[in-house]
C-alpha positions, 0 to 999 in steps of 0.5 A: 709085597702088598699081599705080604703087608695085607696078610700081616694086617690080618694076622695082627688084628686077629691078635688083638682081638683075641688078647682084647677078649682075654682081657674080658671086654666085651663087644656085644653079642654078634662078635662075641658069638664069631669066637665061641667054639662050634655047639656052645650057646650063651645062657642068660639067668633072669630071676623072676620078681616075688609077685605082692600079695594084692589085697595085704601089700606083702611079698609073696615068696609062695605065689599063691596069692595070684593064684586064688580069688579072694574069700569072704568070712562073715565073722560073728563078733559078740561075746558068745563067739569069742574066741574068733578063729582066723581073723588075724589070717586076714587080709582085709577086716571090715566091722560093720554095724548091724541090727541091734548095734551089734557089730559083726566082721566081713573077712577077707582072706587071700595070702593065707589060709587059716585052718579054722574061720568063725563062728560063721554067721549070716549075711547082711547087705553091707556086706554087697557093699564090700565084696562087689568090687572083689567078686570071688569067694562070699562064705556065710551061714544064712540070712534074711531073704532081704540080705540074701538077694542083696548078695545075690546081685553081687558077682560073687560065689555064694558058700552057705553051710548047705552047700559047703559040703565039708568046707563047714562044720559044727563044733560040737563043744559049742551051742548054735548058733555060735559054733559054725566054723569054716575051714580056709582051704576047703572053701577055696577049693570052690572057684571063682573069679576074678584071680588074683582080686583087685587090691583094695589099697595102695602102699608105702614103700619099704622104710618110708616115713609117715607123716602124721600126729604122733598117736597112742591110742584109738577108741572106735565108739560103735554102739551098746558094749561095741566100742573098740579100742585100740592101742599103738603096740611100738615093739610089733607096729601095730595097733592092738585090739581091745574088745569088752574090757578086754585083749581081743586073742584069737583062738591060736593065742595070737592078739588082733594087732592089724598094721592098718586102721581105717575108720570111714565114716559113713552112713546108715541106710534106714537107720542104724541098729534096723534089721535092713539098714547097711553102710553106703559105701558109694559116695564119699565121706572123711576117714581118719587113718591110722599107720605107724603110730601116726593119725593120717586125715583124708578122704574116702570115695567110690562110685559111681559104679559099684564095681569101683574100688574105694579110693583114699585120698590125704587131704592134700589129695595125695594117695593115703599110702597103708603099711603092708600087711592086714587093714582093719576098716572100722565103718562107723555112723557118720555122726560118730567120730573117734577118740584119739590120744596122743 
């Protein structure tokens, strides 16, 4: 009789489990694994995240972006090169002051390649400054024996038009020294490390507000003709560039219109407008940004290494948090502060 019982325990016990699993509760993975049948195996899917481009904040549906290092454009950035090719493509946008008062453009590409990049123009000792903590790709057409072992002493790879081979070309419609082009993905056929670069900023998360005074428009006063204007644009929320009086449109019909504008103030080494005088970006100093239609005013600081990636604070010492997409840095004179209407 007690066997007679024992068995019919068993059998109802099989019952309910198996009613119970029909019903579709699960009891983790090892009972769940006692009733498949004989050869059958259970498949996870995991979808693996779209990784963010570094040095643009933007979700990179490609994965390119952590598959190259960063590129360096030195970028001419007088009347005579205008129209400007590339520079909307941009990641990152420095406008530096160099001799003359004149201002010239380090760009810096990694989430896109643009077909054509230029006028290429030559290499200036702000420009150690920028591209040391990036290392990667520096593309420039020459210069001053003084600038060149500047750059020299950065941990980057150096692309002039002599050894570009077909990455650069001259246009023949255009007089030199204007008409030095690069082409993106010929230059980044060169390697070089590290990939993917550092990111150079941090960013706000998806539909975040920014507190800040509401803004309308910015006038950067570089010197001479340079000043740079630039206007709170609310159907694409971005700041579109005005340069010489007028729109600044690329060579592709598209309006400089980054998401982010940075302007640091800093100094000049040697005095500004001199042929050896550069931006010194080690240190600290104020920066006023621009994002969302809003002024954020905060702090800059970077060092003691050059290796070190510039830091923006608020001036409550929060992380100063930038929209994603292309950030323009303005690296204007220390003495020289924007005008902002509200």
């Amino acid at each position: 009789m007690g066997d007679y019982i024992e068995s019919m325990k068993k059998i109802v016990a099989l019952l309910l489990i198996a009613v119970v699993g029909a019903a579709g509760v699960y009891y983790g993975p090892n009972l769940r694994h006692r009733f498949l049948a004989p050869g059958t195996t259970t498949t996870t899917t995991t979808t693996v995240p779209f990784p963010v481009a570094p040095l643009a904040g933007t979700i990179d549906k490609t994965r390119l972006s952590i598959t190259r290092p960063s590129l360096l454009v030195k970028v001419e950035n007088t009347p005579d090169a205008l129209p400007q090719w590339g520079v909307d493509q941009a990641d990152v946008v420095y406008e530096e002051i160099v001799n003359g008062g004149i201002t010239r453009l380090a760009t810096i590409f990694n989430s896109q390649v643009p077909v054509k990049i230029g006028p290429v123009r030559s290499v200036r000792p702000t420009d150690t400054q920028i591209v040391w903590p990036l290392g990667g790709l520096f593309a420039f057409s020459g210069g001053a024996q003084y600038a060149i072992n500047s750059i020299r002493q950065s941990p980057t790879r150096l692309i002039t038009e002599s050894t570009a081979g077909t990455a650069m070309f001259r246009d023949p419609h255009r007089y030199a020294p204007h008409n030095l082009y690069a082409r993106g993905a010929g230059l980044f056929t060169f390697k070089a490390s590290p990939t993917p670069p550092p990111a150079l900023f941090q960013y706000l998360k998806p539909k975040a507000k920014v507190k800040g005074k509401a803004v309308s428009k910015v006038v950067v006063p570089f010197p001479s003709i340079y000043p740079a204007t630039w206007t709170w644009n609310k159907v694409t929320k971005s700041w579109d560039r005005t340069l010489f009086g007028q729109p600044d449109v690329t060579g592709t019909g598209v309006r400089e219109s980054p998401k982010n504008l940075v302007v640091m103030e800093v100094t000049y080494v040697n005095g500004i407008g001199t042929m050896s005088s550069y931006a010194n970006l080690q240190g600290s100093g104020n920066v006023q940004a621009f994002i969302n239609g809003k002024e954020i005013d905060g702090t800059w600081s970077r060092g003691p290494s050059k290796s070190d990636v510039i830091k923006y604070k608020t001036l409550t010492g929060k992380p100063l948090l930038m929209n994603p997409g292309q950030t323009w840095v303005e690296l204007l004179d220390a003495p020289y502060r924007p005008t902002v209407t509200p």
